[in-house]
C-alpha positions in Angstrom: 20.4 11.0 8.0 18.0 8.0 7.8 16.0 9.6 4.6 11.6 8.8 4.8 9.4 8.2 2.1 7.8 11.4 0.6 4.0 12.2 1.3 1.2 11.6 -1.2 -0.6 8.1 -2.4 1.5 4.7 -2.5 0.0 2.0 -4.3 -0.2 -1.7 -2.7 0.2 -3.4 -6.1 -1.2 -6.7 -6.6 1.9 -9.5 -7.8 0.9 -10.6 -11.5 0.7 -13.9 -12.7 0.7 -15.8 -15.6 -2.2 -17.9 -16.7 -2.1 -21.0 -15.0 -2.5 -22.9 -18.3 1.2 -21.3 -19.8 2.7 -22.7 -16.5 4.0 -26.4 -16.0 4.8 -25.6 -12.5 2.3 -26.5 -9.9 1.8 -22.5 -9.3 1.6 -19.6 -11.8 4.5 -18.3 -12.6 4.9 -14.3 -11.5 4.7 -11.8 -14.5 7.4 -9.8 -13.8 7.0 -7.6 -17.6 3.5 -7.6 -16.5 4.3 -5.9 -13.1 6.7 -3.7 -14.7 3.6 -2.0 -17.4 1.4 -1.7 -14.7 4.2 -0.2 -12.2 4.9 2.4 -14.9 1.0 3.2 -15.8 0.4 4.4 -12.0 3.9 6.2 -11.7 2.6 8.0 -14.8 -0.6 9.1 -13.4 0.2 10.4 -9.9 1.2 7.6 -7.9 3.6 8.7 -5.8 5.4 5.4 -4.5 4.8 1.2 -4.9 4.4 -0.9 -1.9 5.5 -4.4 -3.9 4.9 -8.1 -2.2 2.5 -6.1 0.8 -0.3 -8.2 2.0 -2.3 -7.2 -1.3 1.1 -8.2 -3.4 1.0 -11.8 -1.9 4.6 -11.9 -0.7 3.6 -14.7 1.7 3.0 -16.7 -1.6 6.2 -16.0 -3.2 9.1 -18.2 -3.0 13.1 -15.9 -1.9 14.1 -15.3 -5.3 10.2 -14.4 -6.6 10.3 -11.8 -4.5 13.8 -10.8 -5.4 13.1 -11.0 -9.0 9.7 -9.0 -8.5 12.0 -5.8 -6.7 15.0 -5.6 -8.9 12.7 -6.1 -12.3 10.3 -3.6 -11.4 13.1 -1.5 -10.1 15.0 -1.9 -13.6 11.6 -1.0 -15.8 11.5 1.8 -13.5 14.4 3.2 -14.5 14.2 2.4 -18.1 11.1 4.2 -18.4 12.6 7.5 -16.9 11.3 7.4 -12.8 14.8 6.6 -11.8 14.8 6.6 -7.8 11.1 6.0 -8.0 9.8 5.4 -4.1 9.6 1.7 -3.2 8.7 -0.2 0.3 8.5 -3.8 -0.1 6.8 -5.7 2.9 8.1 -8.4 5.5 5.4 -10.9 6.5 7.1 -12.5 8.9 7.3 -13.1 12.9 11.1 -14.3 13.0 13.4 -11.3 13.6 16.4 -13.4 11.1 13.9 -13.7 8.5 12.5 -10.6 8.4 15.9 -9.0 8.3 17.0 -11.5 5.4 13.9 -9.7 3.4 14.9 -6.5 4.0 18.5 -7.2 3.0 17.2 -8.7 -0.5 15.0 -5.9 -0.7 17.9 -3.0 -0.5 20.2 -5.3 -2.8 17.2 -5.2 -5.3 16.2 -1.6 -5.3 13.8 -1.0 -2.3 14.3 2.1 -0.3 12.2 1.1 2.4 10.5 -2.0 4.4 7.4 -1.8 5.0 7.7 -4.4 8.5 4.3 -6.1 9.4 3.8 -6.1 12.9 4.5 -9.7 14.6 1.0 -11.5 15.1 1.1 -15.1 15.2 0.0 -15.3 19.0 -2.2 -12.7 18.9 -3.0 -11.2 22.1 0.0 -12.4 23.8 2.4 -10.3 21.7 1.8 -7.5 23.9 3.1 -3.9 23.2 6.2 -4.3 25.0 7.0 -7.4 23.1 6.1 -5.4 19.8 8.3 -2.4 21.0 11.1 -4.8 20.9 10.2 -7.1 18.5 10.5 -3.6 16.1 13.6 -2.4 18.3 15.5 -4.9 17.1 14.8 -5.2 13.8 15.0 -1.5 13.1 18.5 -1.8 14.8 20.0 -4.3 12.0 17.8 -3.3 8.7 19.6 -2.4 5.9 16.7 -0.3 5.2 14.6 2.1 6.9 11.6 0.4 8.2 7.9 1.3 8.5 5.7 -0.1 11.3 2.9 -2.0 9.5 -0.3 -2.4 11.3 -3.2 -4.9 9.9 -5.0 -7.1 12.6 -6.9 -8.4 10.0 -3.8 -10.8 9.5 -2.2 -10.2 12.6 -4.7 -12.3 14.6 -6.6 -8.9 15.5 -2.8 -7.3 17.2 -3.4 -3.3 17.6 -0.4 -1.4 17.6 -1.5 1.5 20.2 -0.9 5.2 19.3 1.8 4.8 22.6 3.8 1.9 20.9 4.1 4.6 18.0 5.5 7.1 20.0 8.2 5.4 21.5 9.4 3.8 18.3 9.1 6.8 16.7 12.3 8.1 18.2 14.6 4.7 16.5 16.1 6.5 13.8 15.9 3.7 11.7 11.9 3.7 11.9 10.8 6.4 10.1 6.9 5.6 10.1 3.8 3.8 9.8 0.9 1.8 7.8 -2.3 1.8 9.8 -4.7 -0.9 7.9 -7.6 -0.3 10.4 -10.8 2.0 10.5 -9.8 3.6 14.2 -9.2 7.1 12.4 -8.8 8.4 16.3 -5.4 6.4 16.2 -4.3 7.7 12.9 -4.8 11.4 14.4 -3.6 10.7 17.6 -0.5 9.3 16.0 -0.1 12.3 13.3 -0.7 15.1 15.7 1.4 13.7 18.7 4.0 16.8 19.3 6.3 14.4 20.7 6.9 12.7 17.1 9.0 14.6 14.9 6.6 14.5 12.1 9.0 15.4 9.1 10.6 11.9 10.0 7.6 9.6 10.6 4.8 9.5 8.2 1.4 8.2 9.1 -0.3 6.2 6.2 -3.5 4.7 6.5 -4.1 1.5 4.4 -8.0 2.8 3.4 -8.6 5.6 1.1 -12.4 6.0 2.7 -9.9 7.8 5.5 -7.8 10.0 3.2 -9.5 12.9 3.2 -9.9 13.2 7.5 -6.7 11.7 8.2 -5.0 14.2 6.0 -6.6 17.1 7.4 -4.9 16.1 10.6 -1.5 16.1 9.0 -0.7 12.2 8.3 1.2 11.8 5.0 -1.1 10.1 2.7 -2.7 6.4 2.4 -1.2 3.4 0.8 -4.4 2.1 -0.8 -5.8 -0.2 -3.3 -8.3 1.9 -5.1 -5.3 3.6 -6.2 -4.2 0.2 -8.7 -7.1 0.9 -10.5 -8.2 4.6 -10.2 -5.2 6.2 -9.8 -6.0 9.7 -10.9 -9.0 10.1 -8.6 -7.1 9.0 -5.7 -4.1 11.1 -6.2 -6.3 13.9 -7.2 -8.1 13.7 -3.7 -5.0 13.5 -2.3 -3.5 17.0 -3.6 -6.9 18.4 -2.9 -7.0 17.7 0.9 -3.1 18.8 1.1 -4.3 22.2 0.1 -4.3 25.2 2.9 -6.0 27.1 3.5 -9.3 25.1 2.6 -11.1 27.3 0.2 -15.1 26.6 -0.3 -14.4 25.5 -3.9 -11.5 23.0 -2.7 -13.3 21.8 0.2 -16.7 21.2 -2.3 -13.9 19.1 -4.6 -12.7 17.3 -1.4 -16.4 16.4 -0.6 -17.4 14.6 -4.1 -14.2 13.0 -4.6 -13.7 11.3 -1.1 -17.6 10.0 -1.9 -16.7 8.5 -4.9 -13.6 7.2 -3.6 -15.6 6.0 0.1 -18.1 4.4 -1.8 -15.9 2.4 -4.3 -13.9 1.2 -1.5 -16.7 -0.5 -0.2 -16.2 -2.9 -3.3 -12.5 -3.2 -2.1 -13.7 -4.2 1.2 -15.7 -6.5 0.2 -13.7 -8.8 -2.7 -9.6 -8.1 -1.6 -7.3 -9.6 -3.1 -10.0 -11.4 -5.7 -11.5 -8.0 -6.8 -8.9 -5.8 -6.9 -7.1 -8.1 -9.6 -10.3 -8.5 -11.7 -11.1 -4.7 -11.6 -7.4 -4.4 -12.4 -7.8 -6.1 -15.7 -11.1 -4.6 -16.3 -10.3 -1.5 -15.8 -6.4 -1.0 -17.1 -6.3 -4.1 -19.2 -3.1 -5.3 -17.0 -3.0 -8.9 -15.9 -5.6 -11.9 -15.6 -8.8 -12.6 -13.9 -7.7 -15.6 -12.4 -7.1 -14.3 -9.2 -4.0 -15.0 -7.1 -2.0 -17.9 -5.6 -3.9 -20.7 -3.8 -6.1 -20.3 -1.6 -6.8 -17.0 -3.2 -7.6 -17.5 -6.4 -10.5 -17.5 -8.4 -13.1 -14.4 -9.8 -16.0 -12.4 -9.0 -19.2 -14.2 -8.2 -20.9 -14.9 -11.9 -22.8 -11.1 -12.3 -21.4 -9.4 -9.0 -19.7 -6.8 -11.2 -22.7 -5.7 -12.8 -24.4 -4.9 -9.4 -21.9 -2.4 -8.7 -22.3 -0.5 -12.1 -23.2 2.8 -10.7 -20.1 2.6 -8.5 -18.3 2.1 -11.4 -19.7 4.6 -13.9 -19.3 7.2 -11.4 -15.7 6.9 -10.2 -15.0 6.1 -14.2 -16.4 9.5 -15.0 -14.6 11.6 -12.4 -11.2 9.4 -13.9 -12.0 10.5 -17.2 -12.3 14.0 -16.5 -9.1 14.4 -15.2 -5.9 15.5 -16.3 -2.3 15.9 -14.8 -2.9 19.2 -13.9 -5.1 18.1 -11.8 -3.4 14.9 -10.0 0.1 16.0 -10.5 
């Protein structure tokens, strides 16, 4: 039986690179060790999966055998750190079917359990559902690994994968759920509620931890979310919160203050990507560079944009503090 990932909070990790001035390439090189410290710092605070070389992890940047280093070295630190058969997707960014399946066959040979597939989007509006439905059809048919639809119009050329397309490809057993990286929380619910999807098989994620604590109250399986590289205890700590039934008074007060602090820091997310979470990785944890990423996306904060969020910061940094592993794990 095709197995699917377990529920809780994944982390889109950002791909580390070295300082452009150690490189004599004409990009940074990636930081595998770099990837592996950080990898192991969120598995040890309640993470409960990586999403590596997602849209955040800048796969489209990466050269084949980046991407293939990135899997199995993480993979390996993993292991040596004791989370062997720690959850994994890796993404596919891709529109060609041949492409996307090479991916997903370097990502099993490295150590992925699962593909984390985004949804074909270079035409935009003319890759209607049907297209989609098959587009997915046939790559679930051939993958290596089992695949997760991945939804985000904000790359995709504004494509919406409809809570119907969801349905019907929730019955490939090689498809075994789905990333939703869009604020339509009525899809999300539609999609985790629908009694025609065997729910045990395909998990709903969102891609925005301002959603976490609604969505999961209407059964989906977590989110796959940013915040988390940086503040992983207060996500994951939310997360086991809102799993908790029945709601009691004093868990549903919890639920309340931490998805505030969590909603309101995303906003910062929102705002910066790519850019920001990478310098409030390094801020934050100490892991990586402020640099940025790859071209075009590199570069840092705005000078004095960090300070202006300081009582964003100084709040979720205080409820991160205060927590422990009783409390996230």
């Amino acid at each position: 039986m095709t197995s699917s990932p377990p529920t809780g909070v994944f982390v889109p990790v950002p791909t580390f690179f070295k300082p452009a001035s150690s490189s004599n390439s004409l990009q940074a090189a990636v930081d595998v060790e770099t990837q592996i410290q950080h990898s192991v710092f969120l598995a040890k605070n309640g993470v409960r999966g990586l999403v590596l070389l997602g849209s955040t992890g800048e796969a489209i940047h990466m050269s084949r055998q980046e991407r293939i280093d990135l899997v199995s070295g993480v993979r390996k630190g993993l292991n040596d750190a004791g989370f062997p058969d720690y959850p994994i997707m890796a993404g596919t960014l891709i529109n060609s079917i041949d492409e996307t399946l090479e991916w997903l066959e370097d990502f099993k040979k490295a150590g992925a359990q699962w593909g984390l597939v985004l949804a074909p989007g270079y035409f935009g509006a003319a890759a209607n559902q049907e297209g989609i439905r098959e587009w997915y059809t046939v790559v679930a048919d051939k993958s290596p690994l089992p695949v997760l639809i991945y939804n985000y119009p904000g790359v995709t050329n504004g494509v919406m994968v409809t809570p119907e397309t969801y349905r019907i490809l929730a019955q490939h057993p090689n498809i075994v759920g789905c990333k939703m990286s869009h604020a339509v929380v009525s899809w999300h619910n539609q999609v985790s509620l629908d009694p025609k999807i065997d729910h045990k098989k395909f998990k709903v994620y969102s891609g925005l931890g301002q959603q976490l604590g609604p969505i999961v109250f209407f059964d989906a399986a977590g989110v796959i979310d940013g915040l988390a590289a940086i503040y992983p205890k207060t996500v994951c700590t939310l997360m086991k919160v809102a799993e908790i039934r029945p709601i009691s008074d004093e868990n549903l007060k919890k639920i309340k203050e931490l998805q505030y602090t969590v909603s309101t820091t995303e906003e910062f997310i929102g705002k910066y990507g790519i850019v920001g979470i990478k310098e409030a990785v390094k801020r934050v944890t100490g892991f990586g560079t402020m640099e940025g990423g790859r071209l075009p996306i590199k570069g840092k904060l705005p000078e004095g944009e960090w300070e202006k969020w300081s009582e964003v910061w100084e709040r979720i940094q205080k409820t991160e503090d205060s927590l422990s592993e009783k409390d996230f794990k």
